[in-house]
C-alpha positions as semicolon CSV with decimal commas, in nm:
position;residue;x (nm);y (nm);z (nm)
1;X;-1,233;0,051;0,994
2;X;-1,261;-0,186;0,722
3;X;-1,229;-0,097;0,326
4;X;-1,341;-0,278;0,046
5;X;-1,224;-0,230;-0,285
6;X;-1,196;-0,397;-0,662
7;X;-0,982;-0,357;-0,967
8;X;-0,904;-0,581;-1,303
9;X;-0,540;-0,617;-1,448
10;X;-0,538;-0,744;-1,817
11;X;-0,316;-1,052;-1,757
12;X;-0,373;-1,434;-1,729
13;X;-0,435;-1,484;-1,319
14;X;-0,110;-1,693;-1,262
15;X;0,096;-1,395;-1,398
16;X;-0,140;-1,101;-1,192
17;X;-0,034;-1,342;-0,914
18;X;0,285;-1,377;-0,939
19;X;0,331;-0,986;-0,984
20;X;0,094;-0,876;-0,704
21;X;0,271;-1,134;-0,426
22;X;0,611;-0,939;-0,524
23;X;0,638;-0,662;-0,298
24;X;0,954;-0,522;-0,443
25;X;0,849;-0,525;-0,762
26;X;0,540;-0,360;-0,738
27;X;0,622;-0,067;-0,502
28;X;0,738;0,122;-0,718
29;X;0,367;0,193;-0,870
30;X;0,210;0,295;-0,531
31;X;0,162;0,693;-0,501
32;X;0,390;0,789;-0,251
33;X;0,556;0,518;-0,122
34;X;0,938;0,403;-0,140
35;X;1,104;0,053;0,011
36;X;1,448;0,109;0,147
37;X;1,532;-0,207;0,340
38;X;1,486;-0,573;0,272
39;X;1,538;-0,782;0,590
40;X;1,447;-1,186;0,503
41;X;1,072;-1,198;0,421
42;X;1,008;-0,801;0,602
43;X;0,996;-0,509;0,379
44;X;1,023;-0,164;0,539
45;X;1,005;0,189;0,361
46;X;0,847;0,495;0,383
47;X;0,543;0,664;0,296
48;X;0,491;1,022;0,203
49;X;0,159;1,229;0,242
50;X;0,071;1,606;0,167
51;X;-0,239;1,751;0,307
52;X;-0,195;2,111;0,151
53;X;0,154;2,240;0,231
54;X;0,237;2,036;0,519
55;X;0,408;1,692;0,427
56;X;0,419;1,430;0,639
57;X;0,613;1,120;0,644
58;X;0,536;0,754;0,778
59;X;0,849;0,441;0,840
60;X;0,709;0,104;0,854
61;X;0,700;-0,217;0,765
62;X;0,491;-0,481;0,571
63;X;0,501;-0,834;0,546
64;X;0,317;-1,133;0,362
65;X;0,192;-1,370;0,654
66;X;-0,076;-1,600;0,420
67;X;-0,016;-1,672;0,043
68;X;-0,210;-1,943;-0,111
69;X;-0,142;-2,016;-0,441
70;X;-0,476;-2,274;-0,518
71;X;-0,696;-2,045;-0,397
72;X;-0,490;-1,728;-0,466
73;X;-0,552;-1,561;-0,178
74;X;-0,300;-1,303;-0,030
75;X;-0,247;-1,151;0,335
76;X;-0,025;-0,853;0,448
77;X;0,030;-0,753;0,706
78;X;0,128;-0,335;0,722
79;X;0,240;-0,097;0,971
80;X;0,385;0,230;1,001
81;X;0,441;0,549;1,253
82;X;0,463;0,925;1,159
83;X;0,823;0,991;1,192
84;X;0,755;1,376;1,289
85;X;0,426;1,353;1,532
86;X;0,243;1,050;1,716
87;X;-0,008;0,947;1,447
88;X;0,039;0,621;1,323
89;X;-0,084;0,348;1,093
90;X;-0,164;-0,039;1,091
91;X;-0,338;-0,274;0,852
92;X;-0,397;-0,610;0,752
93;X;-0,482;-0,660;0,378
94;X;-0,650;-0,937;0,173
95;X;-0,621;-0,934;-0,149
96;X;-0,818;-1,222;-0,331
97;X;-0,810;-1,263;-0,719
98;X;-1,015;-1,415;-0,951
99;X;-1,043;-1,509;-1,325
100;X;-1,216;-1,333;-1,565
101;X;-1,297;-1,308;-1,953
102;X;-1,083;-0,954;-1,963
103;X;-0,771;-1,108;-1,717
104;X;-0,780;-1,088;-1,313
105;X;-1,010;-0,962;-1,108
106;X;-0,846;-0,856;-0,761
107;X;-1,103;-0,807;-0,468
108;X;-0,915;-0,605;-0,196
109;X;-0,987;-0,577;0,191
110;X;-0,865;-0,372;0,431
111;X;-0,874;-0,359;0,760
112;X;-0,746;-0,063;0,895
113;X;-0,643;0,092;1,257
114;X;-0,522;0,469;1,191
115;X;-0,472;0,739;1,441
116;X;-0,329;1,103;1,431
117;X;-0,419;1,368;1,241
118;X;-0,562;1,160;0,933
119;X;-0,751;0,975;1,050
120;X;-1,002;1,288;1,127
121;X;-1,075;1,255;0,793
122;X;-1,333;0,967;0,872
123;X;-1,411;0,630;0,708
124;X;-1,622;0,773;0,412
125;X;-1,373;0,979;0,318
126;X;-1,043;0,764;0,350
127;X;-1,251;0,486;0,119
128;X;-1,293;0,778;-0,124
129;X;-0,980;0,871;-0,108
130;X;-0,796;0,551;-0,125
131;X;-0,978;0,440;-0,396
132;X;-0,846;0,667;-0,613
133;X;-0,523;0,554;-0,489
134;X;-0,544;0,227;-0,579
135;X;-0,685;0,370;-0,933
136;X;-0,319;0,552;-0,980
137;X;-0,161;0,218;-0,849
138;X;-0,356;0,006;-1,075
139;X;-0,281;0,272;-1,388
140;X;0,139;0,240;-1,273
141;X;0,100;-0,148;-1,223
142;X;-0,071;-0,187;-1,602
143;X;0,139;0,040;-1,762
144;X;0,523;-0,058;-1,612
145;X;0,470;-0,350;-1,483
146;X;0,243;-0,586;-1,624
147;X;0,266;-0,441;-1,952
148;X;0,619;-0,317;-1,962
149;X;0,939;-0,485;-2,026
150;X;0,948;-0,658;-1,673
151;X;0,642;-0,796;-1,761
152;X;0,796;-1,163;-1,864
153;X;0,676;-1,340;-1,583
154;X;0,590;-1,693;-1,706
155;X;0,206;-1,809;-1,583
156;X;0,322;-2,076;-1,439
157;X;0,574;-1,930;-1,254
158;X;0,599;-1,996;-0,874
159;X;0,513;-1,672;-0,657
160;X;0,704;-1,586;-0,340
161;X;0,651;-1,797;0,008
162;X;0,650;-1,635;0,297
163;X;0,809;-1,728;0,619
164;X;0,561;-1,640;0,872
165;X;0,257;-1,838;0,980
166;X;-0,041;-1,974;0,706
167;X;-0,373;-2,015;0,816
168;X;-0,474;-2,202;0,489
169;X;-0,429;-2,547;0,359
170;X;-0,333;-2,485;0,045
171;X;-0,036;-2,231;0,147
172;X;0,297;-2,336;0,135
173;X;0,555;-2,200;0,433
174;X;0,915;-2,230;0,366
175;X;1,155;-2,105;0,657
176;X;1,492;-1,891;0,480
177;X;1,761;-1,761;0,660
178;X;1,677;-1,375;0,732
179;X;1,909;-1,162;0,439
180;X;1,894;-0,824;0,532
181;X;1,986;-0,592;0,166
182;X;1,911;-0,226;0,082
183;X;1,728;-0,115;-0,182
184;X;1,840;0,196;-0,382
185;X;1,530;0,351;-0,489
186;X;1,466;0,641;-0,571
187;X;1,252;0,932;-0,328
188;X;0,879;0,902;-0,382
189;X;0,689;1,240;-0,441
190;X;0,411;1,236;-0,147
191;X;0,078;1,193;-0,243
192;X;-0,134;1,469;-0,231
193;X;-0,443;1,354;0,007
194;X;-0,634;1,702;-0,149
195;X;-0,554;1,631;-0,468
196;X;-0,664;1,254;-0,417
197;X;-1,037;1,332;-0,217
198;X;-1,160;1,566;-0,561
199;X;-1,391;1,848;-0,483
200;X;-1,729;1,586;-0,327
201;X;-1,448;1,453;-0,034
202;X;-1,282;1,848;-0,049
203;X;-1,569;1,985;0,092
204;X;-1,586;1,707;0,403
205;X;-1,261;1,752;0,490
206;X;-1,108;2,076;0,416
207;X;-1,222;2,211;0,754
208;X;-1,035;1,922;0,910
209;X;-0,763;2,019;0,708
210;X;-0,717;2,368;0,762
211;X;-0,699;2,268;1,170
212;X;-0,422;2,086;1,026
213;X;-0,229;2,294;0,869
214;X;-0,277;2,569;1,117
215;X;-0,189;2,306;1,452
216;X;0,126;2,194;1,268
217;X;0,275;2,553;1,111
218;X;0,195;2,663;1,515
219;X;0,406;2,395;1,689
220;X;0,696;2,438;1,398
221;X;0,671;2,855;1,549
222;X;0,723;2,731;1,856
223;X;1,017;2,466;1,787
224;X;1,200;2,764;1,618
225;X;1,135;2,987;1,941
């Protein structure tokens, strides 16, 4: 399924690029996730969601395969796998910014390939809800980022090159020897998928949800018997 979204950022676009092309620096600021492993230009962590009680947990990886500075255009390239059950996650995002009189406008598209449990919850309601995802990432990004005392990042400063394959002219590849480092972060609290739809996406889903719950508090009876 594909997802479109937009947000601003109140900085200069050369800075909201640099920031936004920094994986480590900004993952920190998206709800429930936490990186643990750097390995060359591959960043793997994990992902926490809650759909009521039940919390589920997602390991993957992400990677920036097309950064072009001139037209500052970005590609990455996400995947992950439920680390408890067989749903998992893929998705290849392009994030495209452009001036504007208040800062940076960022146009964001998704395309996404989910299976498992969540992705019952249908396309309507995943664009709701990660919407207001991206609202709580934008609100972290502003306010310790891009505003905070990190936030020194010259506007002409270079942002990072990937490794992996550019489909654009303007792109600049540089191969580096593979580093592999770990990153002490600390847990992420999961986000809360109920707490993210609001009552309009609530009333969609929470039928799908209760299944949910109820299939997964069965099978942990039965793993205990």
């Amino acid at each position: 399924m594909e997802l479109n979204h937009d947000f601003q950022v109140s900085v200069p676009i050369e800075q909201a690029w640099g920031v936004l092309t920094d994986l480590e620096r900004i993952a920190p600021c998206m709800p429930g996730a936490q990186l643990v492993e750097v390995d060359g230009d591959e960043y793997r962590g994990v992902v926490r969601v809650k759909v009521g009680p039940i919390t589920t947990q997602y390991k993957g990886t992400a990677k920036m395969v097309d950064l072009d500075p001139i037209a500052h255009r970005a590609v990455l390239r996400a995947e992950g796998r439920e680390t408890r059950g067989q749903g998992a996650a893929s998705a290849t995002v392009t994030a495209t910014l452009t001036a504007s009189e208040g800062g940076t406008e960022v146009h964001i598209e998704t395309d996404l390939d989910i299976s498992g449990k969540v992705a019952q919850f249908g396309r309507g309601a995943l664009g709701e809800v990660s919407g207001k995802i991206l609202d709580q990432f934008v609100r972290e990004l502003e306010a310790n980022v891009l505003t905070g005392p990190a936030a020194s990042t010259d506007a002409g400063e270079a942002a990072p090159t990937p490794s992996g394959p550019s489909g654009s002219s303007g792109a600049t590849t540089v191969g580096t020897e593979p580093t592999r480092r770990a990153i002490d972060s600390p847990a992420a609290a999961p986000v809360d998928l109920l707490d993210a739809a609001g009552p309009s996406v609530l009333k969609r889903v929470l039928p799908l949800v209760l299944v949910f719950v109820l299939f997964t508090v069965v099978r942990r009876l039965r793993r205990r018997h």
